[in-house]
N, C-alpha and C positions, 0 to 999 in steps of 0.2 A: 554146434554153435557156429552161426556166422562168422566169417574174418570180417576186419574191417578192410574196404575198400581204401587206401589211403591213394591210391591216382587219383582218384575221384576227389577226394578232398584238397590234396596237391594245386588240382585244377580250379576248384572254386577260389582257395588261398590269391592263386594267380590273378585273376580276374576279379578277383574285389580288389586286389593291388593296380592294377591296370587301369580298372575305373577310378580310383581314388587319385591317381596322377594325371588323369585323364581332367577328370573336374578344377584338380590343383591348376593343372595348364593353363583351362578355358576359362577359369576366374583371374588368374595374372593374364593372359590375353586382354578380358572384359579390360580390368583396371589402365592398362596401356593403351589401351584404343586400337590394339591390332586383331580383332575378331575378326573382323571378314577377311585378312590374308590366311587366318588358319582354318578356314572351313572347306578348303579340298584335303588336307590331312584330316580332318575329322570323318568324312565322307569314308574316304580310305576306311578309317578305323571303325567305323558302323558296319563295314558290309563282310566284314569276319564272321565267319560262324561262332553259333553262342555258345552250342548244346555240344557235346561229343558225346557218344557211346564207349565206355570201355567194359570190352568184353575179355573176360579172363578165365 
């Protein structure tokens, strides 16, 4: 029987977390009128790797 892989799931956990305050952010930005000072932090935050391999 398969184990389950739980880094793997660790790491999606993360990254829906991530985006979900990510969004929170860039929708209270929208509402304040400061979007365009946060789009070199977003920039930043786009060019992260999405994918990882874990091999075990």
């Amino acid at each position: 029987m398969a184990k389950p892989n739980y880094s793997f799931e660790k790491r999606q956990r993360e990254l829906a977390k991530k985006k979900k305050k990510e969004e929170k952010r860039m929708r209270k930005a929208a509402e304040s009128g400061n979007l365009a000072q946060d789009d070199d932090i977003t920039a930043v935050a786009d060019s992260e790797p999405t994918a990882t391999t874990d091999v075990e």
